[in-house]
Structure formats: structure tokens, C-alpha cells
C-alpha positions as CSV (number, residue, x, y, z in Angstrom):
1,X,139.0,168.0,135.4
2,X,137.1,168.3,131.9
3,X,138.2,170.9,129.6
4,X,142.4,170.5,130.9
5,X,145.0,168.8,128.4
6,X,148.0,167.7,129.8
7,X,151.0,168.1,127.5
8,X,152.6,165.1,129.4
9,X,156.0,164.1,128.5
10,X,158.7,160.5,129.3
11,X,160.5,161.6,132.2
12,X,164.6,163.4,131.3
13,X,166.2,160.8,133.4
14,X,168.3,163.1,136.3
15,X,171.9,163.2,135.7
16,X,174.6,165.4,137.4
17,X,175.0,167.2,133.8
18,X,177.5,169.9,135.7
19,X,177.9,170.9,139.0
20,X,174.9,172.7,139.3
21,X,176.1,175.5,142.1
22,X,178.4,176.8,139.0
23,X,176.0,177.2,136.8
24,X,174.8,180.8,135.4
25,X,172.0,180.9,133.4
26,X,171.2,183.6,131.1
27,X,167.8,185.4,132.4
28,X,166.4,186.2,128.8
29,X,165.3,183.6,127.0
30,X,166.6,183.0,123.1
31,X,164.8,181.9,120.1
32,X,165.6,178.4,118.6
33,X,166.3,178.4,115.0
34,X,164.4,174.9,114.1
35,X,165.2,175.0,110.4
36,X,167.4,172.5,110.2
37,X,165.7,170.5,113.1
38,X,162.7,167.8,113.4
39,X,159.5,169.3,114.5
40,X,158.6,167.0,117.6
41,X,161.5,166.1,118.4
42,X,163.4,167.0,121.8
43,X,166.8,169.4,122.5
44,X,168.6,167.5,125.1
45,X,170.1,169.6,127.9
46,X,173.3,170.4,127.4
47,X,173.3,170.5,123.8
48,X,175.8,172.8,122.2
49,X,174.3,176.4,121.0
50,X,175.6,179.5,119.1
51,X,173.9,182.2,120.2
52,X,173.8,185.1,117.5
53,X,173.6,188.0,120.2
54,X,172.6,190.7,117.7
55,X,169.3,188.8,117.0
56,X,168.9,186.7,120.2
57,X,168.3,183.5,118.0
58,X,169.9,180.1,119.4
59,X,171.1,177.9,116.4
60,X,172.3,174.4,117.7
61,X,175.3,173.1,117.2
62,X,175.4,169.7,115.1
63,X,177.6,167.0,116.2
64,X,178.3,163.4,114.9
65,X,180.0,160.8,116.9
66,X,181.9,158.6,115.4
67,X,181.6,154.6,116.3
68,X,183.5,152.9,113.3
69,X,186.5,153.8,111.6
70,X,185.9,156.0,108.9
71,X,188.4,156.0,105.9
72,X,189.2,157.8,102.6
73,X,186.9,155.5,101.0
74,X,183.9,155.2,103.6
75,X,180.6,156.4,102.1
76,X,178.4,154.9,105.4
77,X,179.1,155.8,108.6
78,X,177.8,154.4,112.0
79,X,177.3,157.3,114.5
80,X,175.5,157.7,118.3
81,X,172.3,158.3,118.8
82,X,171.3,161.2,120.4
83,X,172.9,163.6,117.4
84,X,170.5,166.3,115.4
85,X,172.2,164.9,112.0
86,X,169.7,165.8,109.1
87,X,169.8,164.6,105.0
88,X,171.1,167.2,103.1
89,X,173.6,168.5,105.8
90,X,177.4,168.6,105.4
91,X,179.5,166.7,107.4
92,X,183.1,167.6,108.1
93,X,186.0,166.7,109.4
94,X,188.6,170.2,109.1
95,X,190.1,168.7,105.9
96,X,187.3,167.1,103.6
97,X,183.1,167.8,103.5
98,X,180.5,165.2,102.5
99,X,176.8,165.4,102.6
100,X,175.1,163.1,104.3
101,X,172.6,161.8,101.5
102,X,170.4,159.3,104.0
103,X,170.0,158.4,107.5
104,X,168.7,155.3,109.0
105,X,167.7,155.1,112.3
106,X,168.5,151.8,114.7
107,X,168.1,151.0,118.2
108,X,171.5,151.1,119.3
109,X,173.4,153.3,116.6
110,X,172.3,155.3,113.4
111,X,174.0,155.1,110.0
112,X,174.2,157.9,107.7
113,X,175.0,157.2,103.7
114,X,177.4,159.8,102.4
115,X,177.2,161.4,98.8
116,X,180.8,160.9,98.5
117,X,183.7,159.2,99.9
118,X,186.7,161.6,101.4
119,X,186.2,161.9,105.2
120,X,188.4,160.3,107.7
121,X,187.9,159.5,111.4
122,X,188.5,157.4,114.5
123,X,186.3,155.5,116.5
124,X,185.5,158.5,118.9
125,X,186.2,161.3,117.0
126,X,183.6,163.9,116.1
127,X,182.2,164.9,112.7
128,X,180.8,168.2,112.6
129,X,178.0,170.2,110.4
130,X,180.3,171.6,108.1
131,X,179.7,175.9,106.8
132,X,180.5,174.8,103.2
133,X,181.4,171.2,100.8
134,X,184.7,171.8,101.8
135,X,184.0,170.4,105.3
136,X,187.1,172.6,106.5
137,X,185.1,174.6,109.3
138,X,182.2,174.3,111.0
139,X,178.8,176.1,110.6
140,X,178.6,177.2,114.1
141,X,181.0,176.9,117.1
142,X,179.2,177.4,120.7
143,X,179.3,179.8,122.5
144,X,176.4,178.3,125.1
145,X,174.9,175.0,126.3
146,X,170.8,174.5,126.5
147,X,169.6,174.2,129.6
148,X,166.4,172.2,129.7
149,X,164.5,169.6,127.3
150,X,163.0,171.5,125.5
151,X,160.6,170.5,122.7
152,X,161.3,171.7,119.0
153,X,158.7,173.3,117.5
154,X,157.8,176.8,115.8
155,X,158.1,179.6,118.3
156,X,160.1,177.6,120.4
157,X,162.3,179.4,122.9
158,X,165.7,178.0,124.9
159,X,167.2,178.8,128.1
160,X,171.1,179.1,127.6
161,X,173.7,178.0,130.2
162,X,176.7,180.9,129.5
163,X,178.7,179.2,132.2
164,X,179.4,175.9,134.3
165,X,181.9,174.1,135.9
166,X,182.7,170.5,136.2
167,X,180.2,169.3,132.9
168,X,180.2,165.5,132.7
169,X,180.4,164.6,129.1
170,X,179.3,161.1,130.0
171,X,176.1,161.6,130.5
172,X,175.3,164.6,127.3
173,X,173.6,163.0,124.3
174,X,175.1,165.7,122.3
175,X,178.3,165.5,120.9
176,X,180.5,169.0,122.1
177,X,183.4,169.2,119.8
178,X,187.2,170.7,120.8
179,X,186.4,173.4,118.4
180,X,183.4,173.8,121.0
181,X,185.2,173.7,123.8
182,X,187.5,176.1,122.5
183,X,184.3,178.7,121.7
184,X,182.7,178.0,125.1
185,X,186.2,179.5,126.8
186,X,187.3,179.1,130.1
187,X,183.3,179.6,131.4
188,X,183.2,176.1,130.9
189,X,185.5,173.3,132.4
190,X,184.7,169.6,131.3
191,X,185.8,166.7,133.6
């Protein structure tokens, strides 16, 4: 049909995120903070999310995973794909802080260059986005999951999951820390 553009995107391949007759979605909308996010890129379902109620804003939650062992005197570190890690952004680990000075981007794992040595973590743990250089506690702690793709960009608005049951970290790109876990309370229950 002339004159119709088709904002046409790859396929969300369909995973069993939760089990999806526990679910309760909030029926207003939030705004997405995308300061700290790429333009054009993608929110996976299921990422972590604080919502500030006061101002109705969604500000995701930023997660590393770790895949090599990080130590005292580690200043690169290999982490999953999938994370929202930015340059400039504090990593943490509840005892030391470290900003991550560069990231580059692989096929099967990404490697972010540290302006410091100090953190430490096991293969599996999870590095957060830290409030301050300290790197003792995070910036934000969910208290929500998104629940669709949803394409970053200014203006951009997200559809919050406040409750489900049975969520299958297996298949969420994004990295839900216990400190999550603990802010998502008993409305969520992970397998």
C-alpha cells in the first residue's frame, strides 16, 4: 500500500518467561528513563525496573554477569551479553566500586576495561551499577520487571510486570540480582 511504513522488527523468540496466568500487569503505562541507555537499542522483557511512583518514571536496573573470575587485581572483565552496561558507569560489588572506562563488544561475551583494579567476583556472580565510587550499594533495586521489547528511544514508555510467579531466569537476558530479588518481595517467586 503506498504511503504505509512498516516499523518491522527480528522476531523476540517466545520463551515461558513466567507463568503467564500469575502475572499482573500494571494498567498505566510508565516513562523509561533512557539517559543512561543506547538509543535504538531494545529492553528485553523481563528486565529489572525501579519504578519511582511519585513521578511514574521506570529507570532500569543495570546488571553485569560475571563469566571469569574477577580478582583484587582484575582491571578487564568478561561479562554476558544481553546487559545495558554503559562507559562511564560504576560497577560494584557491595564492598569495592570501579568504573567501567571501555566496552568491547564480541559475539559470544563482552569485555569491559575497568579504571581501576579492586572488585572481586565469581564466575556467576553479578556486578551491579553502583549509586556512588564506593561500589557498596546499588543505584537502583527493582521493584518491577518490563514486560514487552520495547524499543529505547525518547518518549519511550514501558509496561511493568508488579507481580509473577514461577519466572525462569534461564531464559531473561537481564541479569536480576539477590538485592533484586529481595526489592521485588514475595510478588515474585523465581524457579
Amino acid at each position: 500500500m503506498a504511503g504505509v511504513k512498516y516499523n518491522v522488527t527480528s522476531a523476540q523468540p517466545l520463551h515461558e518467561y513466567w507463568r503467564a496466568d500469575t502475572v499482573f500487569r500494571n494498567s498505566v503505562g510508565c516513562k523509561l528513563d533512557t539517559a543512561r541507555l543506547a538509543i535504538g537499542s531494545y529492553l528485553h522483557i523481563a528486565t529489572p525496573l525501579y519504578v519511582e511512583k511519585e513521578t511514574n518514571t521506570a529507570y532500569p536496573v543495570i546488571n553485569v554477569k560475571v563469566l571469569s573470575e574477577v580478582t583484587a587485581e582484575t582491571t578487564e572483565v568478561k561479562v554476558a551479553k544481553g546487559s545495558l552496561v554503559y562507559a562511564g558507569m560504576v560497577l560494584g560489588d557491595g564492598k569495592a566500586g570501579a568504573k567501567v572506562a571501555s566496552i568491547e563488544r564480541g559475539s559470544d561475551f563482552d569485555t569491559l576495561t575497568l579504571d581501576k583494579a579492586g572488585l572481586t567476583a565469581k564466575v556467576g556472580d553479578i556486578l551491579f551499577e553502583a549509586k556512588t565510587d564506593t561500589g557498596k550499594a546499588p543505584k537502583y533495586v527493582a521493584n518491577r520487571l518490563n514486560y514487552a521489547l520495547t524499543k529505547i528511544e525518547e518518549g519511550a514508555t514501558v509496561t511493568t510486570v508488579a507481580q509473577a510467579y514461577e519466572v525462569n531466569e534461564e531464559v531473561i537476558t537481564t541479569p536480576i540480582s539477590d538485592k533484586d530479588k529481595e526489592g521485588l518481595t514475595s510478588r515474585f517467586l523465581f524457579k
